[in-house]
N, CA and C of each residue as an Amber inpcrd file, in Angstrom:
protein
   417
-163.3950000  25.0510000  66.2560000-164.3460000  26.1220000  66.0490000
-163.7640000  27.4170000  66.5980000-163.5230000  28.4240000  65.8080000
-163.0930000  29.9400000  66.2720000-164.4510000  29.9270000  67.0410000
-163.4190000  30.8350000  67.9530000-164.2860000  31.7460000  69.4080000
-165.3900000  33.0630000  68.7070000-166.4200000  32.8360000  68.9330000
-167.3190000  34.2970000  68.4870000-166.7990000  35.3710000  69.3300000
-166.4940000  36.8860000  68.4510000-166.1820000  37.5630000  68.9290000
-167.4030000  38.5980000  69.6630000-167.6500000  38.8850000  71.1160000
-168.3940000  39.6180000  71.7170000-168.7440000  41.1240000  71.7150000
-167.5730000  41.5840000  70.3200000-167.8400000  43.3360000  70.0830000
-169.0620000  43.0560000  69.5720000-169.8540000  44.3130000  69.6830000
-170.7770000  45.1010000  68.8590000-170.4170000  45.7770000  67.5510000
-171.6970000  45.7230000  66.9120000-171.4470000  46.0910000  65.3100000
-170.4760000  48.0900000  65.7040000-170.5470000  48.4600000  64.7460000
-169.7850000  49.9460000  64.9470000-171.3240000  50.4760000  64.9980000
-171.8210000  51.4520000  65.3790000-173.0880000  52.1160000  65.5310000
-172.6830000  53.7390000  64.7950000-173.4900000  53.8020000  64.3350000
-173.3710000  55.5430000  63.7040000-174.5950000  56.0580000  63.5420000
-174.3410000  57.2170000  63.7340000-175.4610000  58.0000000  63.7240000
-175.5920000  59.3040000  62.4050000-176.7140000  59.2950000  61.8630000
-176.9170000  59.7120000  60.8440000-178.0060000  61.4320000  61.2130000
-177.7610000  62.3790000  60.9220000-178.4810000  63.3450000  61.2550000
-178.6530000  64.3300000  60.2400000-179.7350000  65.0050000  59.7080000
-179.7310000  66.0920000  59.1650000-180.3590000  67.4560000  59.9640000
-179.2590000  68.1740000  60.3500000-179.8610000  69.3990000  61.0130000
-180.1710000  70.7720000  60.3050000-180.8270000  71.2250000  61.1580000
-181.9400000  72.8130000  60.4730000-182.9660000  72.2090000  59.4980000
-183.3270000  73.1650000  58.6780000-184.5900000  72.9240000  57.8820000
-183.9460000  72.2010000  56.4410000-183.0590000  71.9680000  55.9100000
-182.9770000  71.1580000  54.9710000-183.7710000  70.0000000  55.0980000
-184.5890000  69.9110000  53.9570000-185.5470000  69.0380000  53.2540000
-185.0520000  67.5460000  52.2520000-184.0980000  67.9340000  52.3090000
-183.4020000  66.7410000  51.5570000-182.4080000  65.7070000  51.4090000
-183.1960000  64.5810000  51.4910000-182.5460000  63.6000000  51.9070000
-181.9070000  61.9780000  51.7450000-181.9260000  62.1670000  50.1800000
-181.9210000  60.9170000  49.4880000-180.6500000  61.2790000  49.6840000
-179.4670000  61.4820000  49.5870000-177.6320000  61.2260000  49.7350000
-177.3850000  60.3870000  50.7100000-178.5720000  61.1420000  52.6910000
-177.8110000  60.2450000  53.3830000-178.8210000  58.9000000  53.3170000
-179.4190000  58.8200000  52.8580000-180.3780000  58.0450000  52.7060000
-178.9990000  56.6720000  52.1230000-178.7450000  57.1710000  51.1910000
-177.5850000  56.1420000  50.3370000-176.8330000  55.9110000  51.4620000
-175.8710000  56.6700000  51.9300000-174.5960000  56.1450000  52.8770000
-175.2060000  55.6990000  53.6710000-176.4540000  55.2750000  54.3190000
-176.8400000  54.9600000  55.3440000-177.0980000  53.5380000  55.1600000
-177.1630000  52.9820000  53.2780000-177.9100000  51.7760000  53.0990000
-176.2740000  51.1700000  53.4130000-175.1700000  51.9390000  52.8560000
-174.0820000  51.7660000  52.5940000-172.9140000  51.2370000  53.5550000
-173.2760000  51.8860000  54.3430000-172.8120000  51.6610000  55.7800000
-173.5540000  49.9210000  56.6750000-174.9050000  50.2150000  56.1280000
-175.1480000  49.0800000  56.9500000-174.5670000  47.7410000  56.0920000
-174.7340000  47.6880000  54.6620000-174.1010000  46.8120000  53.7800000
-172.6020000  46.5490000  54.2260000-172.2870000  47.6420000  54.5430000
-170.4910000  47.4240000  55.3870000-170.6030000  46.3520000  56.9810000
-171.8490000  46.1220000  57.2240000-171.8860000  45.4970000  58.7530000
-172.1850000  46.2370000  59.3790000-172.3930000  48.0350000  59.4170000
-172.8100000  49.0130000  60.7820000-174.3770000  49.1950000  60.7300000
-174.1200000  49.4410000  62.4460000-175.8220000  50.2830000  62.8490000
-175.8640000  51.0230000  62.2900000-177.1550000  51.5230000  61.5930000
-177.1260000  53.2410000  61.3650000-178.5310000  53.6380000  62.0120000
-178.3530000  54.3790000  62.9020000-179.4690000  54.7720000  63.3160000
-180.0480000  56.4120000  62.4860000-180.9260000  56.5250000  61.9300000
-180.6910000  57.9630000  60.9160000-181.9310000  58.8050000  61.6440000
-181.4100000  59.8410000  62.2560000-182.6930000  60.5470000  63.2120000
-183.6720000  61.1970000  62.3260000-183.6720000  61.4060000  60.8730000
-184.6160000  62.2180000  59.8530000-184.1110000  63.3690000  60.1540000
-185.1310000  64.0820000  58.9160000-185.0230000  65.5380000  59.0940000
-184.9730000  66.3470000  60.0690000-184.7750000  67.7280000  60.0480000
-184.8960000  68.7200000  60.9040000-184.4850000  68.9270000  62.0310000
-183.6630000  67.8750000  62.7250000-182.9530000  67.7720000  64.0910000
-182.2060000  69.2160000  64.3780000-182.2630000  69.5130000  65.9780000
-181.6030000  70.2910000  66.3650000-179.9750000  69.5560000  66.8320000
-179.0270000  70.2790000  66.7710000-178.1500000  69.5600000  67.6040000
-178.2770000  69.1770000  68.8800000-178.7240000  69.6280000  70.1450000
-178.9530000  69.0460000  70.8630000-179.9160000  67.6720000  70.6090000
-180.8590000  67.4250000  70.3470000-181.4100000  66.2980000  69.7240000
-180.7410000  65.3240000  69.2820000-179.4450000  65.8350000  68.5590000
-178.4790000  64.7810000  67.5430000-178.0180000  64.2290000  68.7360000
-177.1880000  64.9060000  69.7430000-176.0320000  64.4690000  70.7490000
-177.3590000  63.4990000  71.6770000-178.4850000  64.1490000  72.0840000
-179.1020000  63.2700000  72.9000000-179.6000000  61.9520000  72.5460000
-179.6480000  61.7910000  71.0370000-179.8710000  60.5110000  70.4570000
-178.5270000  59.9690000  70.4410000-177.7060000  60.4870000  70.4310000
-176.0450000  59.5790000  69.9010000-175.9350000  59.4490000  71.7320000
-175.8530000  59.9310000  72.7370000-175.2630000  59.2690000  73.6810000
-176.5880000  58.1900000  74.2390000-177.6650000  58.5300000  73.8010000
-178.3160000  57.3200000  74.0590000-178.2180000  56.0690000  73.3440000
-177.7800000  56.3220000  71.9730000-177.7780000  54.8850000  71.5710000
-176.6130000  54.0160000  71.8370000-175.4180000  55.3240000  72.4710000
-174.1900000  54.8760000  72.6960000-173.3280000  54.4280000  70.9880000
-173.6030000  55.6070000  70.3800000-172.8940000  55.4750000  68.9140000
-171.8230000  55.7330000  69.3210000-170.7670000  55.3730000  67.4840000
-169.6600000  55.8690000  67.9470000-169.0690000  56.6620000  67.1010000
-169.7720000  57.3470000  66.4600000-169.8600000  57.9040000  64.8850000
-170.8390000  58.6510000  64.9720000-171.3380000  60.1410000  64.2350000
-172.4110000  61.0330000  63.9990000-171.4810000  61.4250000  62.9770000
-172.5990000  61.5470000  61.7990000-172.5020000  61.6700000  60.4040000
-173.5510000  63.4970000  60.0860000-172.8220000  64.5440000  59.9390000
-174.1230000  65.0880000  60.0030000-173.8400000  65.3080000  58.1880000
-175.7390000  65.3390000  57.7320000-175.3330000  65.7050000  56.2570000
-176.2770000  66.8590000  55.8540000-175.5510000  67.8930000  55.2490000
-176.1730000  69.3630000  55.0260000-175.9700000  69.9100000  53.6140000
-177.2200000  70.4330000  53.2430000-176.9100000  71.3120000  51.8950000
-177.1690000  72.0090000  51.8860000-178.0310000  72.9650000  53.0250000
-178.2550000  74.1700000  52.9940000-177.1430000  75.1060000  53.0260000
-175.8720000  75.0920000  53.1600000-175.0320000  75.8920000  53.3390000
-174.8570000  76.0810000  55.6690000-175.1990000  75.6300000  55.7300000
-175.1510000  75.6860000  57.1960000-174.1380000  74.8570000  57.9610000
-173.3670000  74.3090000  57.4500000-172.2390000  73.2440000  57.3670000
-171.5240000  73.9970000  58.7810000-171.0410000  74.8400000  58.9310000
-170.3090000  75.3240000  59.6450000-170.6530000  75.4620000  60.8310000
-172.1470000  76.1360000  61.3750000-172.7850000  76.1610000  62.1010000
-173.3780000  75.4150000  62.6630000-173.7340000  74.2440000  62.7210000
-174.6630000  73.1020000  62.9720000-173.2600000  72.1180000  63.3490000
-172.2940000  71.9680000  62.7480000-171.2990000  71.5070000  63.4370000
-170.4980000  71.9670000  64.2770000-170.5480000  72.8750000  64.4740000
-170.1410000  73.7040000  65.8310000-170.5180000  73.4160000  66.7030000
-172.0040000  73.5910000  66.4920000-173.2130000  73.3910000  67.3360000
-173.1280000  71.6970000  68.3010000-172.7590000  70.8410000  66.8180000
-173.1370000  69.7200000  67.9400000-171.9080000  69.1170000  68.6000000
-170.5490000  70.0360000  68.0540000-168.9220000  69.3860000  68.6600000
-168.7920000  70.0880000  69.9500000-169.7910000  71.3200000  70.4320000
-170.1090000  72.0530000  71.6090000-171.0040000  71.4780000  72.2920000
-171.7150000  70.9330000  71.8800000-172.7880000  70.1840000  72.6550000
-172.5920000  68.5360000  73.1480000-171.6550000  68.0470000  72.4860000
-171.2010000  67.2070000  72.6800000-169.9000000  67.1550000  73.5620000
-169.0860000  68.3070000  73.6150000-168.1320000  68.5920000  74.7800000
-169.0340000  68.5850000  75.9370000-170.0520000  69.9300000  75.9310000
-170.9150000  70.0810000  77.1510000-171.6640000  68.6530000  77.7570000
-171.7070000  67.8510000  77.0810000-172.7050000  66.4640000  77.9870000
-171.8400000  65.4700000  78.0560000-170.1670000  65.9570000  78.0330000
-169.2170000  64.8070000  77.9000000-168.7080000  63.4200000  77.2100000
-169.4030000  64.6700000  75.8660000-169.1600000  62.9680000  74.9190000
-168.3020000  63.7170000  73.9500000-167.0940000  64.5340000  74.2570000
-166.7430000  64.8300000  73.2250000-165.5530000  63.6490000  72.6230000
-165.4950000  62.2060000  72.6790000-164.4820000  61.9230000  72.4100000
-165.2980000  60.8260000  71.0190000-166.7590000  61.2830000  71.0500000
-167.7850000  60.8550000  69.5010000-167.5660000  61.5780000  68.1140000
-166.3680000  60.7690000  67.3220000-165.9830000  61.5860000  66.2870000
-167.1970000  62.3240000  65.4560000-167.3590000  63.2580000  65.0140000
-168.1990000  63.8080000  64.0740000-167.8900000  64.1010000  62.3930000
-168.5380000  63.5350000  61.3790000-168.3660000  63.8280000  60.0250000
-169.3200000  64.5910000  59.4250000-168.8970000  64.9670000  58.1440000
-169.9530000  66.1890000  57.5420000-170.0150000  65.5840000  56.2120000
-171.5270000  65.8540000  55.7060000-171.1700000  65.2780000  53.8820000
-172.1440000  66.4910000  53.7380000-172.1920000  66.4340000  52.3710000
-173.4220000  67.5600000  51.4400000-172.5180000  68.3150000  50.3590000
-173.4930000  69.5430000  50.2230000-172.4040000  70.3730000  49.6720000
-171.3520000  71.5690000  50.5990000-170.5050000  70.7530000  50.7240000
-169.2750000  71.4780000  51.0870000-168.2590000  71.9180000  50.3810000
-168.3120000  73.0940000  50.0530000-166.9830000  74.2390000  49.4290000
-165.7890000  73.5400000  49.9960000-165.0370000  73.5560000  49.0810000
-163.5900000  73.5880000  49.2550000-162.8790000  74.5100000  50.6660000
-163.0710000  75.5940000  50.2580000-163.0560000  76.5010000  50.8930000
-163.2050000  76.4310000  52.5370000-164.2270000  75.8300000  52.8240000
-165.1520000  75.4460000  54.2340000-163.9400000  74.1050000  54.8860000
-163.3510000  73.3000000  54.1850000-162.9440000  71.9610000  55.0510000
-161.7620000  72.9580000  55.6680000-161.1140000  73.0150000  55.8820000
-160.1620000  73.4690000  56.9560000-161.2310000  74.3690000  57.8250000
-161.5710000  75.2990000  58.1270000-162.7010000  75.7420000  58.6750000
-162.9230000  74.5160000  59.4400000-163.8590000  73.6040000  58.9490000
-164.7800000  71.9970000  59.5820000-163.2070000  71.7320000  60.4730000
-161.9780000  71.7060000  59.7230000-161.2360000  70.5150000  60.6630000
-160.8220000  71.2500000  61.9600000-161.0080000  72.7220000  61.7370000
-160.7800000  73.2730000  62.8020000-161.7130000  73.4390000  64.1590000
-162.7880000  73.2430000  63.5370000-163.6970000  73.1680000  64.5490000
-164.0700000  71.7090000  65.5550000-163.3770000  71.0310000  64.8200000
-163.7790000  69.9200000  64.9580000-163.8780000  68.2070000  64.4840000
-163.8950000  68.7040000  63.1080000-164.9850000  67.9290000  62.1320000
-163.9640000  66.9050000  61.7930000-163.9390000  65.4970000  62.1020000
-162.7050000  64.5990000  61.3850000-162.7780000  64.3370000  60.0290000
-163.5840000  64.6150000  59.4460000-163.8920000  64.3240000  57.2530000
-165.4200000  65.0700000  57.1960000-164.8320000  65.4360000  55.7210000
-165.9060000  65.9510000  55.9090000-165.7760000  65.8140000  53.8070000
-166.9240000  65.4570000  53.4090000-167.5310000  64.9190000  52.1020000
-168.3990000  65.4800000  51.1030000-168.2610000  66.5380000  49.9660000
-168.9620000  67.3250000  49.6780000-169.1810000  66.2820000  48.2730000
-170.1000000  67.0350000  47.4550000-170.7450000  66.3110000  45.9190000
-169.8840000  65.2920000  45.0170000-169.7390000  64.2180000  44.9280000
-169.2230000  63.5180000  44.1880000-168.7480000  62.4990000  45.2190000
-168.4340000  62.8780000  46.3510000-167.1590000  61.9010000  47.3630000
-167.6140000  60.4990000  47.1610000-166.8750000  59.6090000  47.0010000
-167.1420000  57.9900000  46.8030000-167.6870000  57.6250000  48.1840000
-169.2200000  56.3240000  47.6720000-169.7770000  56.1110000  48.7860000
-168.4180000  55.3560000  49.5660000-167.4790000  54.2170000  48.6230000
-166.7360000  53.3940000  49.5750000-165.4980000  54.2690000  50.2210000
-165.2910000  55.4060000  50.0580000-164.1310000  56.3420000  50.5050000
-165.0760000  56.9120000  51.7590000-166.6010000  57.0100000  51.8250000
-166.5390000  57.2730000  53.3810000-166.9630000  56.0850000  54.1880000
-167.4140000  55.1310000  53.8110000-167.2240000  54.0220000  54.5300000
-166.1820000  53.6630000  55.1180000-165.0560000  54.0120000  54.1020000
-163.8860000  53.6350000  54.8330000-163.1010000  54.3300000  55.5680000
-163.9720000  55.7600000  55.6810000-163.2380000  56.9860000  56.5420000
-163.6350000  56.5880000  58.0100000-165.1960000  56.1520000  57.7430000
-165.8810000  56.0240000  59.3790000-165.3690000  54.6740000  59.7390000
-165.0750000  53.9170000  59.2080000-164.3310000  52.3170000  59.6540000
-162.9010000  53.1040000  60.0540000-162.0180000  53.6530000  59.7300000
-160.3750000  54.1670000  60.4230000-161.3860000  55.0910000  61.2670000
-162.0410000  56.0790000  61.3490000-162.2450000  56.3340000  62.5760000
-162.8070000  55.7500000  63.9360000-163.3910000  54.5540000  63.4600000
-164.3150000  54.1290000  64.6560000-163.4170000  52.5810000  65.0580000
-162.4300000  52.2600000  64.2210000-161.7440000  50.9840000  64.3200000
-162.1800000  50.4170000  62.9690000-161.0830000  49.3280000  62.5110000
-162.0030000  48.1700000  61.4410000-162.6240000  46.6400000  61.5770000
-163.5080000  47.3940000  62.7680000-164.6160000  45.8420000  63.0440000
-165.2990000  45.2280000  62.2570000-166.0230000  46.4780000  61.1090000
-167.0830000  45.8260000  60.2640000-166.7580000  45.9340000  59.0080000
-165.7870000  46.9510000  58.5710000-165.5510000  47.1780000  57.0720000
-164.2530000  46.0710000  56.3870000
């Protein structure tokens, strides 16, 4: 009989920050992810970043997914790769999906952002972005 292994599933955290209203995309990667074997804990709408980071170091994720279409992409991830330095968790990779311009990803990688996923991106191409970032335990 193989030995059961004692890791935990990969945990991720799912957030939509500011007032964007819409939310069937992460709604999908979220079913998507767990179908891969991960937690997804998805905080709903309207989160502030601080909120995001205080839910991700409480659940002890290891992944925050933020997903935006308001155009606020830039800002709100700033927001929580600063806020997440400040409470000492900056070593919790952060991803971005929505609509993201071309234009904007270097911007994101500079700030921070390890992938980042605008209209069309394949659900199994970010599954398999957050599995190489977080290790491949579950994917």
């Amino acid at each position: 009989m193989a030995a059961l292994s004692n890791r935990r599933p990969v945990r991720i955290l799912l957030a939509k920050p500011g007032l964007d209203g819409h939310d069937r995309g992460v709604q999908v990667v979220a079913r998507t992810l767990r179908d891969a074997g991960m937690e997804v804990i998805y905080t709903g709408l309207r989160q502030t970043p601080e909120r995001i980071v205080a839910v991700a170091i409480q659940e002890d994720v290891d992944l925050i997914g933020l997903s935006m279409l308001a155009g606020s992409h830039l800002e709100y991830s700033e927001e929580v790769i600063k806020e997440l330095e400040k409470r000492g968790a900056a070593d919790i990779p952060v991803i971005v999906g929505g609509i993201i311009p071309e234009e904007d990803v270097e911007a994101l990688r500079q700030i921070g952002v390890k992938a980042s996923f605008g209209p069309g991106s394949s659900i199994t191409a970010i599954a398999k972005t957050v599995s190489e970032l977080v290790g491949s335990r579950a994917w």
